[in-house]
N, C-alpha and C positions, 0 to 999 in steps of 0.2 A: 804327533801328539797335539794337533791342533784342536782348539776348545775341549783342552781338556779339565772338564770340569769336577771331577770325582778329586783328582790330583788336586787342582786347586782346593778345594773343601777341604780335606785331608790336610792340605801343608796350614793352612788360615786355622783350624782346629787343633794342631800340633802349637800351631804360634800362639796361640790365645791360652792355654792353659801354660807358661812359663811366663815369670814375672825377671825382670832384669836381673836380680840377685840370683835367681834359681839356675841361669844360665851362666854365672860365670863372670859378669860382665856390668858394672856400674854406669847405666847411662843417665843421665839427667834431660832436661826437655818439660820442667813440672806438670801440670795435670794431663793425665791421657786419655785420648776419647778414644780408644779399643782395649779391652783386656789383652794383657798378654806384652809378649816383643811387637814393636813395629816391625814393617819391612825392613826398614834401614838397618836396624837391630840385626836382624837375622841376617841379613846380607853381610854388617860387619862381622857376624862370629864366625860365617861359613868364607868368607876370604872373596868377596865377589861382589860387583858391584849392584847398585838397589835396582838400577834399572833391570841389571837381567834378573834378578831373584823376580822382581816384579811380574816381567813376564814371563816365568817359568810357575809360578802361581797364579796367573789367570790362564794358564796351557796353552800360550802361545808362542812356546820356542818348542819346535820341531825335533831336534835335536838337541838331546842331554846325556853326557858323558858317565860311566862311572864315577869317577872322583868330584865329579860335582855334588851327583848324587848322594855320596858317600859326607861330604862337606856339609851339605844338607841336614841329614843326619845327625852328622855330630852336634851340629848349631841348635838343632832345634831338641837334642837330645831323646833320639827313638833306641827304642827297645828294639832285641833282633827281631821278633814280630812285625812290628812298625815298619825296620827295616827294611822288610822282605817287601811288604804289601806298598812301602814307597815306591822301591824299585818296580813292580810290578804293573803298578797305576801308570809310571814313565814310561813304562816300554810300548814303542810303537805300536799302533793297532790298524793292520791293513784292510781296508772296505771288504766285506764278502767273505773274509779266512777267522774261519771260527778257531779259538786255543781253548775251548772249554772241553769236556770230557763228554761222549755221547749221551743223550738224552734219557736211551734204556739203561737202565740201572744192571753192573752186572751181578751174578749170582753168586756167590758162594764157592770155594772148594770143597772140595768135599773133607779133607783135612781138618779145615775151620770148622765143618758143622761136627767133627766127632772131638773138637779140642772144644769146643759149649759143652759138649755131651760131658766131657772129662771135670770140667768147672762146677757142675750142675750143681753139688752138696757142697761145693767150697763158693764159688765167690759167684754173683749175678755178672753178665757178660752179655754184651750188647757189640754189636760188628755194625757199623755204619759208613757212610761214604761223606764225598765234600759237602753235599746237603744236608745231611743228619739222616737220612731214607736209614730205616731199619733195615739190613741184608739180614739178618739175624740175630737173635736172642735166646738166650739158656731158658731154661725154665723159673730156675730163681727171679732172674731177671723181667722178666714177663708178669711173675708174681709182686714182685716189690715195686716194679715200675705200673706197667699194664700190660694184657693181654697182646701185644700189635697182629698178632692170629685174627682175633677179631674184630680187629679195625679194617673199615675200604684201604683197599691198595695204595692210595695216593695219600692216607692220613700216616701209614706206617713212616712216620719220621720222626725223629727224637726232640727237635724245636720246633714242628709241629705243635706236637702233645703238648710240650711247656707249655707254649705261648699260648694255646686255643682251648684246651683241652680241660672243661670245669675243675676235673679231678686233680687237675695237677697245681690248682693256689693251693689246696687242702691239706697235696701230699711233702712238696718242699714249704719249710719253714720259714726259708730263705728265698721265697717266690722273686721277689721282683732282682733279688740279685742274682738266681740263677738263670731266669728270665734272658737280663740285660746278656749276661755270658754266653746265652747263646746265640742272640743278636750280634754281638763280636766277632760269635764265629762265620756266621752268614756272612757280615758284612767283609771279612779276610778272605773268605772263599769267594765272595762276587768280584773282589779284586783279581784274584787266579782265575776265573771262569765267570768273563763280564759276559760271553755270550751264551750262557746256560739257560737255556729256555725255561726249562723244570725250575732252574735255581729263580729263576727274575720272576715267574711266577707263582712262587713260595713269599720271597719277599714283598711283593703287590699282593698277593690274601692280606699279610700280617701287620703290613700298612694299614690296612683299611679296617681291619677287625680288631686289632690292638691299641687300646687307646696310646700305651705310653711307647709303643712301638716307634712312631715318627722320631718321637727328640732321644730315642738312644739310637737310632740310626743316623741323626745328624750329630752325633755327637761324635763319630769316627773312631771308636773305639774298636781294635782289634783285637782276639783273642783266640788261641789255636787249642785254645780246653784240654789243655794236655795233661793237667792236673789239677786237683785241687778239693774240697771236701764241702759234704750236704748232707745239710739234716733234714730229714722226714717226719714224716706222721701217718704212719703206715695204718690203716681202717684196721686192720687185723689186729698187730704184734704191738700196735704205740711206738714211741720215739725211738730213732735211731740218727746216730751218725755215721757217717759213710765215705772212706776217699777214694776217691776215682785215680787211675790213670789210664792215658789217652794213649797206646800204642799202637803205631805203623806197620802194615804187613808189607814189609820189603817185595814180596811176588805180586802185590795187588798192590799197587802203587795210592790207590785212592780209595783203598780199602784200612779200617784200624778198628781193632778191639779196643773196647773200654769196659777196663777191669774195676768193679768196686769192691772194697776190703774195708775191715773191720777191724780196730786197734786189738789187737791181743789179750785176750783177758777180761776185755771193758763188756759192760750191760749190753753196748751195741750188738758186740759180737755173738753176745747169750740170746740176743732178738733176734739177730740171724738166722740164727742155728733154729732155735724156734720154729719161725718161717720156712724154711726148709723141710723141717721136718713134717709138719701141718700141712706142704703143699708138695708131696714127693711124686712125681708122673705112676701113676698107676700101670702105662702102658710105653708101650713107644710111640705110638703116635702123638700121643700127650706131650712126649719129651721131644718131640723134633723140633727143633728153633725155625721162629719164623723165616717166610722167604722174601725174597725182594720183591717190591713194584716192579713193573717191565715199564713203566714209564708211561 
């Protein structure tokens, strides 16, 4: 873990957003010139002294145990997210041995593409990897989101689109907060797959093209979008709301559908239905979910 600097930022950004009361812990010292806990601070809640916290956030202690780790954690108070992507940042990184998932994107089963097919008149359905790379999309989906059929190979991604993608301030309501959410999730996944080529060059576009891109990626915020709700402004149908969940294909490890649904009963659901109906595949080719980049 030598110069390790991601680790560092991460634990300085955990430290800087908790104020002495929010931890637990009454310390005095009157004016502070850093937001947040001191080192000292966090070194007293995690049971260890300042010097090694010290340099265990500038990544220069080699070796870090579990229970430090964990100590860590609690002091600075992360979420199991956080958690995970702490741990991850610590763990040794040998010169030359890549832990990221291969470059080509894989395809589909064939299972998944007739379980879209089954979703198509009920809920929009998007199958994506740890990049966001669209593997496939229902046709609803396609419909309410965008076409990714007709995107280049290498734009078929779903934080892509957010971030670059004119159409998509128009289409969430909530642009820059869903935006940031999926900068969260990039930035969790560059933690799991620091050495993803595809990935490091997705986040160098978005740096550079997105203004507000920089300071929410310094800002280390994690997020696994496993759920949570968006509202649109669909060109077609007008306003909807919408909740997602983010679920895991146990056989495709780095593969997860995301499901969105519509409260029961509500206008959303009547725009839905709507949209569906106004946008049904004529054929099968029409209705075949998109396929994956090869990278």
């Amino acid at each position: 873990m030598n110069d390790n600097g991601e680790l560092g930022d991460f634990l300085r950004s955990r430290r800087a957003r908790l104020r002495p009361e929010d931890a637990g812990a009454a310390f005095s010292g009157g004016a502070r010139r850093v937001p947040g806990l001191r080192r000292e601070e966090v070194a007293h809640l995690a049971g260890m002294s300042t010097d090694y916290y010290a340099r265990l956030e500038q990544g220069r202690h080699p070796h870090v145990s579990e229970t430090v780790l964990e100590a860590v954690a609690r002091a600075l108070r992360l979420d199991d997210t956080e958690r995970g992507y702490l741990f991850e940042l610590a763990r040794p990184r040998t010169p030359g041995r890549h832990r990221s998932s291969p470059a080509r994107a894989p395809r589909m089963r064939q299972p998944i593409h007739q379980m879209l097919d089954v979703l198509n008149d009920v809920s929009p359905a998007v199958v994506i990897n740890h990049r966001s790379d669209v593997l496939g999309a229902n046709h609803l989906a396609k419909q309410l989101i965008t076409d990714f059929d007709a995107l280049p190979h290498r734009d078929r991604n779903l934080a892509r689109f957010v971030l670059l993608h004119p159409a998509a301030r128009d289409l969430y309501q909530d642009w820059d907060r869903v935006a940031e959410t999926f900068v969260a999730s990039l930035r969790l996944a560059s933690g799991r797959h620091p050495d993803d080529r595809l990935l490091n060059e997705l986040v160098g576009e978005l740096s550079i093209k997105v203004p507000e891109f920089p300071t929410w990626w310094a800002g280390h915020r994690v997020d696994q979008c496993a759920h949570g709700t968006q509202r649109l402004v669909h060109p077609v149908v007008g306003e909807l709301t919408l909740s997602y969940e983010t679920l895991a294909l146990p056989a495709d490890p780095d593969q997860s559908i995301v499901l969105y649904t519509t409260e029961p009963g509500s206008a959303s659901a009547e725009t839905l239905r709507l949209l569906a109906s106004w946008t049904t595949p004529t054929n099968t080719h029409e209705a075949a979910p998109s396929q994956a980049p090869h990278g």
